[in-house]
C-alpha positions as CSV (number, residue, x, y, z in Angstrom):
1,X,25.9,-14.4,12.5
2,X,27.3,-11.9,9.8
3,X,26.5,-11.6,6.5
4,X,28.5,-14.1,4.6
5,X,27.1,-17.1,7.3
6,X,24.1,-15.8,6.7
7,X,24.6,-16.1,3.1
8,X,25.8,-19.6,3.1
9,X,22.9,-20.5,5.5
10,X,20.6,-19.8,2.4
11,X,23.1,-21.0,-0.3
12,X,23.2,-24.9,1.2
13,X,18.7,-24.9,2.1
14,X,18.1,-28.0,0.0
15,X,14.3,-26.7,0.0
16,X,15.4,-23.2,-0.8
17,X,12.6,-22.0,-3.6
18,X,13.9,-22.2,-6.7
19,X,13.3,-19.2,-8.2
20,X,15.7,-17.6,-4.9
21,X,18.0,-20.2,-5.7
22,X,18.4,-19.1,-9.3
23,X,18.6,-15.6,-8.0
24,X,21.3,-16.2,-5.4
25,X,23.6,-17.8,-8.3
26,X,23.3,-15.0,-10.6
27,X,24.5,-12.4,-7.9
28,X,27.4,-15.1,-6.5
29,X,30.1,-13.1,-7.3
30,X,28.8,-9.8,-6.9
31,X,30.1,-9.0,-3.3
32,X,28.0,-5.8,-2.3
33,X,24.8,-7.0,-3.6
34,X,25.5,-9.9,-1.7
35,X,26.0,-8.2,1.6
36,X,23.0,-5.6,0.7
37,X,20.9,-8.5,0.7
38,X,22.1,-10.4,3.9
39,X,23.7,-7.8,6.1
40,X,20.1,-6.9,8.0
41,X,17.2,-8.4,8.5
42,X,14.3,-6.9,6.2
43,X,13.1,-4.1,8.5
44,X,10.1,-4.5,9.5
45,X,8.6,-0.5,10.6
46,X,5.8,0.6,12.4
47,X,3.3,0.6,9.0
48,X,5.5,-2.8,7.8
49,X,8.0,-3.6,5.6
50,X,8.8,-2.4,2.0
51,X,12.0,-3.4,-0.4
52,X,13.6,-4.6,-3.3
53,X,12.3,-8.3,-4.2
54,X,14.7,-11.1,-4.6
55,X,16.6,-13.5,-1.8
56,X,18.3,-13.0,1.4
57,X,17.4,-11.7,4.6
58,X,17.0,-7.9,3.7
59,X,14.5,-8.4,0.3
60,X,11.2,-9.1,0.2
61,X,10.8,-12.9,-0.4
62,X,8.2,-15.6,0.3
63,X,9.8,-16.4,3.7
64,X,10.3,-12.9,4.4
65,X,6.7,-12.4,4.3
66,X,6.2,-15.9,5.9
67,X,8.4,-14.4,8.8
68,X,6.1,-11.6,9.3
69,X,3.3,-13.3,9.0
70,X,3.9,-15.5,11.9
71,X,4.4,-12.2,14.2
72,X,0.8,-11.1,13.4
73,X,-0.6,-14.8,13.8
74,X,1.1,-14.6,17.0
75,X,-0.4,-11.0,17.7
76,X,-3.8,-12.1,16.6
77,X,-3.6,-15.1,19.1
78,X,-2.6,-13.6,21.6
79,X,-5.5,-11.6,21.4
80,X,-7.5,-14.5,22.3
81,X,-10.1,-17.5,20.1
82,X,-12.3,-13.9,19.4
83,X,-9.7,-12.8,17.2
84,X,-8.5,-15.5,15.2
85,X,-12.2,-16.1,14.7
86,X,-12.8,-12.5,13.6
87,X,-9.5,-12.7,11.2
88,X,-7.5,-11.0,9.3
89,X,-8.3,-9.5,5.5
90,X,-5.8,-9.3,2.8
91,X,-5.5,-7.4,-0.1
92,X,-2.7,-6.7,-2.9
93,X,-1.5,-4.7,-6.1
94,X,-0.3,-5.4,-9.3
95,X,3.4,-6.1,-8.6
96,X,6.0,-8.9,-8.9
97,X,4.8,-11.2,-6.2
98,X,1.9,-9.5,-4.8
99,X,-0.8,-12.8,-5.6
100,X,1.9,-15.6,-4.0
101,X,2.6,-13.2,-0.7
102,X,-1.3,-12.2,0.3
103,X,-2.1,-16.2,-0.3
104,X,1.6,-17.4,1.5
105,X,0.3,-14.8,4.8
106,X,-2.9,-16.5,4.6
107,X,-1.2,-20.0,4.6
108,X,0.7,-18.7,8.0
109,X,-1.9,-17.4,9.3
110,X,-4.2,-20.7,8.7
111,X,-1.7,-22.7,10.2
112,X,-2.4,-20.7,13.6
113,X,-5.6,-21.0,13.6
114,X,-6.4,-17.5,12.7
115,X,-9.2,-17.1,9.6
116,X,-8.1,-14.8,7.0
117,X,-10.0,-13.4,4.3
118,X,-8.2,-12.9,0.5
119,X,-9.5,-10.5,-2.8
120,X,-9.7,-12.9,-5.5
121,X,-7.8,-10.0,-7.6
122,X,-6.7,-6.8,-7.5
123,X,-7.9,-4.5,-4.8
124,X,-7.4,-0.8,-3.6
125,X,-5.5,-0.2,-0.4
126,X,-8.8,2.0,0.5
127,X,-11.3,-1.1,-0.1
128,X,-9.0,-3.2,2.4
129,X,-9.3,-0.6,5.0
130,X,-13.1,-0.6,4.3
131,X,-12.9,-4.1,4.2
132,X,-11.5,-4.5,7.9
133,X,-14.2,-2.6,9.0
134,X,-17.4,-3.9,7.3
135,X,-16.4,-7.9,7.8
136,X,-15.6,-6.7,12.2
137,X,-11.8,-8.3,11.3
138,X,-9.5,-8.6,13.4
139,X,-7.2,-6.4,11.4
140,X,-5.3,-6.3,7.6
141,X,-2.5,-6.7,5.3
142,X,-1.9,-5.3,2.1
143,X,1.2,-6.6,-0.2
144,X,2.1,-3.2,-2.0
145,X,5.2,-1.1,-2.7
146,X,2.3,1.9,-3.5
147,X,4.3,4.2,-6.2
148,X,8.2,2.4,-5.7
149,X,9.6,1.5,-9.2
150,X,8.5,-2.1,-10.2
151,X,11.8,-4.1,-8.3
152,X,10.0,-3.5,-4.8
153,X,6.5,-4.8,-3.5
154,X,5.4,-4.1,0.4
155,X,3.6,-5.5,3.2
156,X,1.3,-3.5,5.4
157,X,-0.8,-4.4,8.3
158,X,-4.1,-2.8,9.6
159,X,-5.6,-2.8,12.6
160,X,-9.6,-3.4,13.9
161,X,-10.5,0.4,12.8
162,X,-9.6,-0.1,9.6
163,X,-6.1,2.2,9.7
164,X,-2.6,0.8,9.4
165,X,-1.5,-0.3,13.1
166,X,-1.0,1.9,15.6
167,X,2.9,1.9,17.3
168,X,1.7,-0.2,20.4
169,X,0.3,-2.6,18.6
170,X,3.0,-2.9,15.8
171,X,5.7,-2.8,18.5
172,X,4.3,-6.0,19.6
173,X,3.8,-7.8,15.9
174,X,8.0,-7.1,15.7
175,X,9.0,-8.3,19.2
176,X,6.9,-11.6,17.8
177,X,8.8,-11.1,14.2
178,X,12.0,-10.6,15.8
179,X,12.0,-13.8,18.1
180,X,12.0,-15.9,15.3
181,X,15.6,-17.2,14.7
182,X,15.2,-19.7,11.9
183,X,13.4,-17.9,9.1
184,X,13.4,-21.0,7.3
185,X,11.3,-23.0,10.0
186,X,8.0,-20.8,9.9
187,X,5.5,-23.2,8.8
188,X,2.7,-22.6,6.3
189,X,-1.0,-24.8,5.4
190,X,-2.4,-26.0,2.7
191,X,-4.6,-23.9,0.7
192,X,-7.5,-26.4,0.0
193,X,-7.3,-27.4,3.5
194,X,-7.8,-23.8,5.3
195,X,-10.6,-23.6,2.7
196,X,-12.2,-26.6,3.6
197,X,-12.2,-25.8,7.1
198,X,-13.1,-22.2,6.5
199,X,-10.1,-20.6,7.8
200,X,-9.8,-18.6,4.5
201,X,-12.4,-17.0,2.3
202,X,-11.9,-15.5,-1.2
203,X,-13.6,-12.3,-1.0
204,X,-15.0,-10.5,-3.9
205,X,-18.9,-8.6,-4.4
206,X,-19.0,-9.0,-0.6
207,X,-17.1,-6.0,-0.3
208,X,-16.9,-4.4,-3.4
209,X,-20.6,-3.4,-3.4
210,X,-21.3,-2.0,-0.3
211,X,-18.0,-0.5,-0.7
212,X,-18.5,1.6,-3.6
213,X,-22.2,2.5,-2.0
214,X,-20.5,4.6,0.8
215,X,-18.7,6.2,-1.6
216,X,-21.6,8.2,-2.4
217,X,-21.3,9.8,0.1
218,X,-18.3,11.9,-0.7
219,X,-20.5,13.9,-2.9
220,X,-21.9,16.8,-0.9
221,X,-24.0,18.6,-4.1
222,X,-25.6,15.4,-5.6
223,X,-28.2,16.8,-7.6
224,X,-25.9,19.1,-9.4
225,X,-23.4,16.2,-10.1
226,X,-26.6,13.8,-11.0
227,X,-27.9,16.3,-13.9
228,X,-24.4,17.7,-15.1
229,X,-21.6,14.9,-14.4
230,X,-21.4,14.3,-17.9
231,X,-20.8,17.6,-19.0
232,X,-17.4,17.3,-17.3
233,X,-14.8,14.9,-19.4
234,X,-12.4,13.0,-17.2
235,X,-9.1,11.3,-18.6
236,X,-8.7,8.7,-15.8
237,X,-5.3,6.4,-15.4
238,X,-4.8,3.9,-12.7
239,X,-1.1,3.7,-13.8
240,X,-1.4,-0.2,-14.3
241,X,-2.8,-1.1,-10.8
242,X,-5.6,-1.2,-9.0
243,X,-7.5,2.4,-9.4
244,X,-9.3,1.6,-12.3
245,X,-11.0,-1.4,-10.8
246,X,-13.6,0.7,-8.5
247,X,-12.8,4.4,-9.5
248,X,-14.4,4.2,-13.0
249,X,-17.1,2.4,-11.3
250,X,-17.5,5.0,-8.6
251,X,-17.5,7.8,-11.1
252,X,-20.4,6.3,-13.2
253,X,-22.2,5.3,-10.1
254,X,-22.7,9.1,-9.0
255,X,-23.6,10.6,-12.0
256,X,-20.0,11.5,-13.8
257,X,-20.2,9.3,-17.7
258,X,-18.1,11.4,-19.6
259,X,-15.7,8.9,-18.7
260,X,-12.0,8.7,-21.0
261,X,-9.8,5.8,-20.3
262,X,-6.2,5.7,-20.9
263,X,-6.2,2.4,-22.3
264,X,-2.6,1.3,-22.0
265,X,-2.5,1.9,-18.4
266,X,-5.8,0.3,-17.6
267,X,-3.6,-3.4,-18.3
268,X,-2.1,-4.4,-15.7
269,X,1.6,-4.2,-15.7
270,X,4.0,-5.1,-12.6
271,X,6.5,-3.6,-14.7
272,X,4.8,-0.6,-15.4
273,X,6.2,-0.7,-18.7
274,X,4.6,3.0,-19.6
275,X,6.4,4.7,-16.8
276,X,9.3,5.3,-15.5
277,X,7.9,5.3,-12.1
278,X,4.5,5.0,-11.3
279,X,4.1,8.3,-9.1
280,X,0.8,10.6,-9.9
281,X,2.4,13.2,-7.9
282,X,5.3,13.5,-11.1
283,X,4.5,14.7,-14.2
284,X,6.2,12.2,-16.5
285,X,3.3,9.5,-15.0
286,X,1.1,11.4,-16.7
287,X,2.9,11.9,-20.0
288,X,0.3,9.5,-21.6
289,X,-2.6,10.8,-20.0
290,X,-1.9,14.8,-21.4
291,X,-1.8,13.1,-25.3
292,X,-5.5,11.4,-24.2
293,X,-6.2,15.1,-22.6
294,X,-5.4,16.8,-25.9
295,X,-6.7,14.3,-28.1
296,X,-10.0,13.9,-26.5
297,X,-10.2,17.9,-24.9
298,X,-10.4,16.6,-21.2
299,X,-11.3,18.8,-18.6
300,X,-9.4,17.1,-16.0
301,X,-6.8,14.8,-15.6
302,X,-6.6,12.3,-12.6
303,X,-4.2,9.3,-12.0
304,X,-4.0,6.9,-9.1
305,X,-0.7,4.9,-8.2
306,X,-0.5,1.1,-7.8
307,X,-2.4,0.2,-4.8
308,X,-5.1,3.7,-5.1
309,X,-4.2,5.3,-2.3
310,X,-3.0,8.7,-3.9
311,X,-4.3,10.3,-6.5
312,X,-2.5,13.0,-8.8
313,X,-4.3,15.6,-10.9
314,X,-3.6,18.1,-13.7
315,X,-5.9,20.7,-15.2
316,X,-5.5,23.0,-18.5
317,X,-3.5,26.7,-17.8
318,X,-4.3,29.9,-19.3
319,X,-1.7,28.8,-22.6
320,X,-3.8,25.4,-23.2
321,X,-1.1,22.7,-21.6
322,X,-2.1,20.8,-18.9
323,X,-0.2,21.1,-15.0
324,X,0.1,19.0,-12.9
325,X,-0.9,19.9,-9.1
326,X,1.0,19.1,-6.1
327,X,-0.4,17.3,-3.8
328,X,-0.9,20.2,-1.4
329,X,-2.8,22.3,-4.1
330,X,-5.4,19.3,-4.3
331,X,-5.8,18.9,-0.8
332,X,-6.6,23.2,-0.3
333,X,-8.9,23.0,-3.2
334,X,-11.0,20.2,-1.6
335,X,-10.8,21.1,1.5
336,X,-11.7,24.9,0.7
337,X,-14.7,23.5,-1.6
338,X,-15.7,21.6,1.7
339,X,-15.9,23.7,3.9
340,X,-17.1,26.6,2.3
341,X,-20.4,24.1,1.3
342,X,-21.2,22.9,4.6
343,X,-20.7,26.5,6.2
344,X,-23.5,27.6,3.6
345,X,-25.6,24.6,4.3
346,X,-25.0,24.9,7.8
347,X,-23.9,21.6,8.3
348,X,-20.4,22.6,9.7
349,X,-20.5,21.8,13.9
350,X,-19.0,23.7,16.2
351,X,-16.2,21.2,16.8
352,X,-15.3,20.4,13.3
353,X,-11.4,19.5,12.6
354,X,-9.5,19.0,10.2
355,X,-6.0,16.5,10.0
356,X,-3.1,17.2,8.4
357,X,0.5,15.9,8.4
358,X,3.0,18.1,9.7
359,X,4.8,18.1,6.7
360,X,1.8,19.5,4.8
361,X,1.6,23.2,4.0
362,X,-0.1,25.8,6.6
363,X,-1.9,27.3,3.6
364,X,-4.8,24.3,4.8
365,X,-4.4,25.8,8.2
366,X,-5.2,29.0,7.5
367,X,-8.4,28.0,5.5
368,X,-9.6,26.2,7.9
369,X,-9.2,28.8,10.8
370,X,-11.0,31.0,8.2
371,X,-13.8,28.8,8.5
372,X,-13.7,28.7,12.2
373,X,-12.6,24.8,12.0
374,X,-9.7,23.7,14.1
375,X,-6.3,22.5,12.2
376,X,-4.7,19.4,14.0
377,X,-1.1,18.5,12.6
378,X,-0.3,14.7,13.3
379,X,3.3,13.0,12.6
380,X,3.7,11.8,8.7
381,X,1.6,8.3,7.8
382,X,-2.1,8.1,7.6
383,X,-2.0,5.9,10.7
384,X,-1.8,8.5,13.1
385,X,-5.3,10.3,11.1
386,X,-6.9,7.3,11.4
387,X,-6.3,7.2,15.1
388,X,-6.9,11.2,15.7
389,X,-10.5,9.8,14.2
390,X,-10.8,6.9,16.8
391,X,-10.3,9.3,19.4
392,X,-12.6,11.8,18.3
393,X,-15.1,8.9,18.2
394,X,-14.2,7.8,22.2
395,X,-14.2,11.6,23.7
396,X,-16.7,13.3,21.3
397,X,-13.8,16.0,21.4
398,X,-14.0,16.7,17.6
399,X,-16.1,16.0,14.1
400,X,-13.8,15.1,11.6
401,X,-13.8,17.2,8.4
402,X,-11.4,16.2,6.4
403,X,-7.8,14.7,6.5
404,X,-5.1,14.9,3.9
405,X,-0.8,14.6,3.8
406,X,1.1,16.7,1.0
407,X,1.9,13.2,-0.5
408,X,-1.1,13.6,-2.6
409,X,-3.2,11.3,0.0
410,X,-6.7,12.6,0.8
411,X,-9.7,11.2,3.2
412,X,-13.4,12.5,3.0
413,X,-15.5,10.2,4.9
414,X,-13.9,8.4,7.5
415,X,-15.9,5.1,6.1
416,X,-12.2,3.9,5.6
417,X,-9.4,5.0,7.5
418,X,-6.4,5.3,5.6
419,X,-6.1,7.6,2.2
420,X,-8.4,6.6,-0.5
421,X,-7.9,7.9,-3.9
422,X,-11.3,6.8,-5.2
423,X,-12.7,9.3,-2.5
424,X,-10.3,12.0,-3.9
425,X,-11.4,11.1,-7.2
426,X,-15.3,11.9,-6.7
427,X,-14.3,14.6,-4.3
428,X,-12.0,16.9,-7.1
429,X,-14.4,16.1,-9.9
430,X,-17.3,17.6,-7.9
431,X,-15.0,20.3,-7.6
432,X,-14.2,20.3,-11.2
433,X,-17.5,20.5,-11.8
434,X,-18.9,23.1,-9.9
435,X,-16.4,25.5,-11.2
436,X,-17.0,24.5,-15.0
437,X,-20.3,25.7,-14.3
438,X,-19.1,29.1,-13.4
439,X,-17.3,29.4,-16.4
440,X,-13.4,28.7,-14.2
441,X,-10.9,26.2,-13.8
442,X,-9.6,24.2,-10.8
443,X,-6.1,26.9,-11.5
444,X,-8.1,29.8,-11.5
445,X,-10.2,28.6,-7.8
446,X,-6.4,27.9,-6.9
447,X,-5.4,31.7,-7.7
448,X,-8.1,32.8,-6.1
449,X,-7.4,30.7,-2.7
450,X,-4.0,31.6,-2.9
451,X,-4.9,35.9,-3.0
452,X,-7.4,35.4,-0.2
453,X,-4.9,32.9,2.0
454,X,-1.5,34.0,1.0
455,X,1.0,32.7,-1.3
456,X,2.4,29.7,-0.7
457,X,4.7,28.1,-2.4
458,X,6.2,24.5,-1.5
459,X,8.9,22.0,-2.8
460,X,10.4,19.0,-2.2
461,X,13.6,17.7,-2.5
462,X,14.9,13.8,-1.9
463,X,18.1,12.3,-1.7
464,X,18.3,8.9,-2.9
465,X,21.4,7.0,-0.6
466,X,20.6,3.0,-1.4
467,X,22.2,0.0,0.4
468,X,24.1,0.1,3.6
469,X,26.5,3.0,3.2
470,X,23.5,5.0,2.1
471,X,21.6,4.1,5.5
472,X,25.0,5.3,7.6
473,X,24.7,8.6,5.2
474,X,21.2,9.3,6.1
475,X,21.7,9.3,9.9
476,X,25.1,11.4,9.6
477,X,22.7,13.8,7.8
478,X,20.1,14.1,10.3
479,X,22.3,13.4,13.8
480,X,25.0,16.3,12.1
481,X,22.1,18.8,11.3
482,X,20.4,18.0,14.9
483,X,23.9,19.1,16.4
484,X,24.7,22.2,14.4
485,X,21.4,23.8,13.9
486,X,21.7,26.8,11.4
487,X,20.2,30.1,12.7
488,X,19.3,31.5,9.3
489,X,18.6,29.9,6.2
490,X,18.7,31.8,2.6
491,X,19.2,35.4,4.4
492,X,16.1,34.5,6.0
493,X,16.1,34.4,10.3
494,X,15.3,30.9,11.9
495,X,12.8,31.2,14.5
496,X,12.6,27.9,16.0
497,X,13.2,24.2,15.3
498,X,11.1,21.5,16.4
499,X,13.2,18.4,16.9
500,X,10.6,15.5,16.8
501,X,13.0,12.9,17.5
502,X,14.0,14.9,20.9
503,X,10.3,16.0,21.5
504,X,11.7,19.6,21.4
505,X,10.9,22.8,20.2
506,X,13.9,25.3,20.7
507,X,14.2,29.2,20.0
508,X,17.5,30.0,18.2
509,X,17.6,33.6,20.0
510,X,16.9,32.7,23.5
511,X,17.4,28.9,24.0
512,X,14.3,28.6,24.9
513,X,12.9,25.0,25.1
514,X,9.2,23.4,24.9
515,X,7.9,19.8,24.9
516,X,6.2,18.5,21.9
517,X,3.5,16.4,22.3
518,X,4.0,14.1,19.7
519,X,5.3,10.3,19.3
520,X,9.1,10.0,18.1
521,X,10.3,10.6,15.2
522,X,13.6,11.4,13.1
523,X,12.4,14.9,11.8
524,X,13.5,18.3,12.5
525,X,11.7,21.4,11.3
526,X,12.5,24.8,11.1
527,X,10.1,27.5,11.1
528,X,11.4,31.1,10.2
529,X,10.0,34.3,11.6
530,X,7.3,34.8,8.8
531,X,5.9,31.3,9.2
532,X,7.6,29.7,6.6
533,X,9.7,26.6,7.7
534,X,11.3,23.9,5.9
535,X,11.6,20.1,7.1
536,X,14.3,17.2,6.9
537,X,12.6,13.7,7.4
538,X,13.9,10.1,6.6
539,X,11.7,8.3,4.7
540,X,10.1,5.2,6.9
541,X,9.6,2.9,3.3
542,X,12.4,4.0,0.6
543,X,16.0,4.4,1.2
544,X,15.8,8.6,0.8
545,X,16.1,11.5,3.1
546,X,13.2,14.0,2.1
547,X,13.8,17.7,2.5
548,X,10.4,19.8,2.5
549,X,10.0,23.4,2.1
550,X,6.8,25.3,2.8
551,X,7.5,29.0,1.8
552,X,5.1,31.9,2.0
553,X,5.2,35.6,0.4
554,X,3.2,38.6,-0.4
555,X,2.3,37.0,-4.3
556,X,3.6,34.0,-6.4
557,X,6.9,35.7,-7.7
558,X,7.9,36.6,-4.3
559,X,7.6,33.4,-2.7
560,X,9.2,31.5,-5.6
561,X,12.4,33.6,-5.2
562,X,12.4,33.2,-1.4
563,X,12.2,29.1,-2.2
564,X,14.8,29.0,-4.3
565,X,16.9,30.9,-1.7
566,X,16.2,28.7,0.8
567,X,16.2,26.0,-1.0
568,X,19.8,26.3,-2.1
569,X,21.0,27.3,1.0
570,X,19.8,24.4,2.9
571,X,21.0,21.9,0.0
572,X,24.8,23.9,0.4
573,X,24.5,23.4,4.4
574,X,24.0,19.8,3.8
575,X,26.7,19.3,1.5
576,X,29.0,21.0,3.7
C-alpha cells in the first residue's frame, strides 16, 4: 500500500478520533506533509519509538501507541500467566499527549490480560526504572520525547532489570508490532473495568518513597553534606517537566536547604513556553536560571530535561558569569570526586569498573586507569550500561563504579538502571560542596583534572535532515564516508577507524583488520595517532546525523586550535 492509499485509508475511518480528523483536514492539501506522515510506518527502534505528534502512520498518535502496545502485550504473554501477572509499569512527562498514551498502553495491555501499573502524574524516567525493579514487573514504558522540542512525545519500554530492553528482547516486541496489518483493529479496555478487576493500579507514595530513600545513597560524605548542605545555594530548574517533582525533595532529604527555585519553569508546560528547546546540555535552557543565579548569588546551577534523565550544570568563572559544562566535564568531575574518595576510604575493590559510551571522551578513561579501575566503552544508549551491570551481577566479573554518556546522562548506584538525573543532582552538589569548603570551584577542580589528565577538548556537531529526503541524506552520508575513508583529517594522520556497523577496526597505513566485539551499529570512528578521534553516528530518536569530536593537546589553547582544525576539515569532507 503506498502512501496516498494509506492516506485515504485514514481519511474515510468513520471512528477516526476527532482530534486526527481535524488534523488530517488542515494538512489536506499540503502534499509533503502528507506523504511525511504516511509514507512509513512510525519506527519503532530498539529503545522505541519517538516523533512528531499528529495523524498518519509515521507520527505519534493514540493508535500508534495502541499498535505498540499490542507487541509488548503480546511479548509479555508470551512470556507466560507469570508475566502478565507480574505486569508492566508506566510512566510519562509533561508533553502533548503523554497522560492519554501511558493510560491508552494500559487499556491494551488490560485487554490481554497483562496488569499494568500507571503514575497518577508526572514521573522521572529514573523512578520508572526504579519502579520496574522494586514492584518485580515484568518490564516498562515511559511516554517521553526527553529534551525534543514540544511537537514530539516518545515511547520507551524497559525490561525486568529495570533498563530500557535489551536488542533480543526488543527484536521480538517489533516482529509482534510489525505483524499487525490493520492499525485500526487493535483493541483497547475500559479503564473502570481493568480497575475493577485489578489489572491496573495507579501508583503514587508506593514508589516515590522508597525511591527517594535509596537515593541517599549517592552521597558518599554524609556527615559533611548533613552539617554544611545549606551553606551551598542551588538554583534548580526542571525545565517544565518532571525533575522538580523528586529532585527538590531528594536535595532537602540529604541535608542540602539552601534550595532556589526557578519558579517559571517549576509549571508545567508541554509547550515549554520558556525555552526554545528544553536541553540542559545548551545554554539558552538556562538563560532563566543565570538571572535567578545572579539575583540570588547561586553557587551552582543545575537543570534537568523533561523526563529527568540528564541533568545540565553551570558554575561561576573567574570574570563572575556563569558556564555551562558539557556533559563530559560533569561526568570527569564526579567520577574523579568518586573515585578519589573511595580509594582514600578504601572502599574501591580490586575489580571496580567503570561504563562509558563510546562516544564519551577518554579523558574518564584515563582517570580511571589512574585509579587502577578498569574503563569499559559500550555502544551509545544507557541500555547497553544497564546490561554491562546485569552481567557483572551473573559472573561476579566486575563492581560497578560509575556509568555515564557525554549526553549529559549519569548513574551512581545502580538502584536504577538507566540515567537518573536526580542521582547526578545529589552526586555534583556533594561535589560542589566539598570544594566550597576548600575555598574552589567546580572550574577550578576541572583545571586541575584537566593539567593532571591532559587537555581535552570535545565538540559536537549535528545535522538536522527532517522528513524522507532527509533520511536518504543521512545514509548517503554515512554509506559514502564508510567507502572513502579519509587518511588524515585537519593535517592531523588517521590512525584507525572503527566501523561499528561492519564490526571492523582497520589501519589506514597497513590495511590491517580486527573484529570488534560489539553489537551493530551505524557509527564509524576515527582515532588519530595521538589518541584523539572524532565520530559520525545517526541519531536512533531525532532525524540528525551527530558528528563527535574528542581532541586532546599539551594545554587548553592547543587542543582548541587542533578542534577547530579538525573540525572544519571533517565538516568540508562531508560537504564535498
Amino acid at each position: 500500500m503506498n502512501w496516498r492509499e494509506e492516506y485515504q485509508k485514514w481519511s474515510n475511518n468513520k471512528v477516526l478520533d476527532d482530534s486526527l480528523k481535524n488534523q488530517l483536514n488542515n494538512i489536506a492539501s499540503d502534499e509533503k506533509e502528507l506523504e511525511d506522515s504516511f509514507y512509513r510506518n512510525m519506527e519503532f527502534g530498539t529503545a522505541g519509538m519517538r516523533g512528531v505528534l499528529g495523524a498518519g502512520t509515521n507520527r505519534m498518535n493514540i493508535y500508534t501507541i495502541r499498535k505498540a502496545s499490542y507487541g509488548l502485550a503480546q511479548f509479555v504473554a508470551e512470556n507466560g500467566e507469570e508475566a502478565k501477572k507480574r505486569g508492566i509499569v508506566i510512566a510519562y512527562d509533561p508533553r502533548h499527549m503523554s497522560r492519554e498514551f501511558a493510560f491508552e498502553s494500559a487499556a491494551v495491555l488490560g485487554h490481554h490480560g497483562v496488569k499494568s501499573y500507571v503514575f497518577d502524574a508526572l514521573r522521572p524516567t529514573p523512578e520508572l526504572s526504579f519502579a520496574v525493579r522494586f514492584l518485580n514487573a515484568f518490564g516498562g514504558i515511559v511516554i517521553t520525547a526527553s529534551h525534543n522540542p514540544p511537537e514530539y512525545n516518545g515511547y520507551k519500554i524497559y525490561g525486568e532489570d529495570g533498563g530500557q530492553m535489551p536488542p533480543n528482547g526488543a527484536s521480538a516486541v517489533i516482529d509482534y508490532i510489525n505483524a499487525v496489518d490493520d492499525i485500526f483493529s487493535v483493541e483497547v479496555a475500559n479503564q473502570d473495568e481493568l480497575i475493577k478487576n485489578g489489572l491496573l493500579e495507579v501508583i503514587s507514595e508506593k514508589v516515590d518513597r522508597p525511591y527517594l530513600e535509596k537515593l541517599k545513597e549517592v552521597i558518599v560524605n554524609n556527615e559533611l553534606v548533613e552539617q554544611h548542605g545549606q551553606d551551598l545555594k542551588i538554583v534548580f530548574t526542571p525545565l517544565h517537566g518532571t525533575g522538580g517533582i523528586l529532585g527538590v525533595p531528594a536535595l532537602q532529604s540529604v541535608g542540602f536547604t539552601n534550595i532556589v527555585k526557578v519558579e517559571e519553569q517549576f509549571v508545567n508546560d508541554p509547550d515549554f513556553g520558556t525555552v526554545k528547546s528544553p536541553n540542559p546540555e545548551n545554554k539558552e535552557a538556562f538563560l532563566l536560571a543565570i538571572e535567578y543565579g545572579k539575583k540570588f548569588d547561586g553557587d551552582i546551577l543545575v537543570g534537568t530535561d523533561p523526563d529527568a534523565d540528564r541533568l545540565g550544570v553551570a558554575v561561576r568563572n573567574k570574570d563572575g558569569e556563569y558556564e555551562i559544562l558539557s556533559g563530559n566535564q560533569i561526568g570527569a568531575i564526579i567520577l574523579h570526586y568518586l573515585l578519589k574518595q573511595k580509594k582514600a576510604q578504601n572502599e574501591l575493590p580490586a575489580n571496580a569498573a567503570v561504563l562509558k559510551s563510546i562516544v564519551t571522551s577518554n579523558l574518564g578513561t584515563e582517570i580511571a586507569k589512574h585509579f587502577g579501575v578498569e574503563m569499559i566503552e559500550v555502544l551509545t544508549g544507557f541500555k547497553f550500561i544497564a546490561e554491562q551491570i546485569k552481567h557483572f551481577e551473573e559472573t561476579g566479573t566486575h563492581t560497578f563504579e560509575f556509568g555515564y554518556e557525554e549526553s549529559n546522562g549519569y548513574m551512581v548506584k545502580p538502584f536504577t538502571r538507566d540515567k537518573d538525573a536526580i542521582q547526578a543532582v545529589l552526586a555534583i552538589s556533594e561535589v560542589a560542596l566539598v570544594r566550597k569548603t576548600e575555598g574552589r570551584t567546580l572550574l577550578e577542580d576541572l583545571e586541575k583534572i584537566y593539567a593532571e589528565f591532559g587537555y581535552y577538548k570535545e565538540d559536537l556537531v549535528s545535522l538536522t535532515l527532517s522528513g524522507k529526503d532527509g533520511s536518504e541524506r543521512i545514509k548517503e552520508i554515512t554509506s559514502g564516508f564508510r567507502e572513502q575513508l579519509p587518511t588524515s583529517m585537519g593535517g592531523f594522520r588517521i590512525e584507525r577507524a572503527e566501523d561499528y556497523l561492519r564490526s571492523e577496526t582497520t589501519w589506514i597505513k597497513t590495511g590491517k583488520t580486527e573484529v570488534i566485539h560489539l553489537p551493530t551499529a551505524d557509527v564509524i570512528k576515527c582515532y588519530l595517532e595521538d589518541g584523539s578521534w572524532f565520530c559520525l553516528r545517526p541519531s536512533g530518536t531525532e532525524p540528525k546525523i551527530k558528528f563527535y569530536f574528542s581532541i586532546l593537546g599539551e594545554n587548553e589553547e592547543e587542543s582548541m586550535q587542533k578542534l577547530e582544525k579538525i573540525k572544519a576539515d571533517l565538516m568540508q569532507y562531508i560537504e564535498a
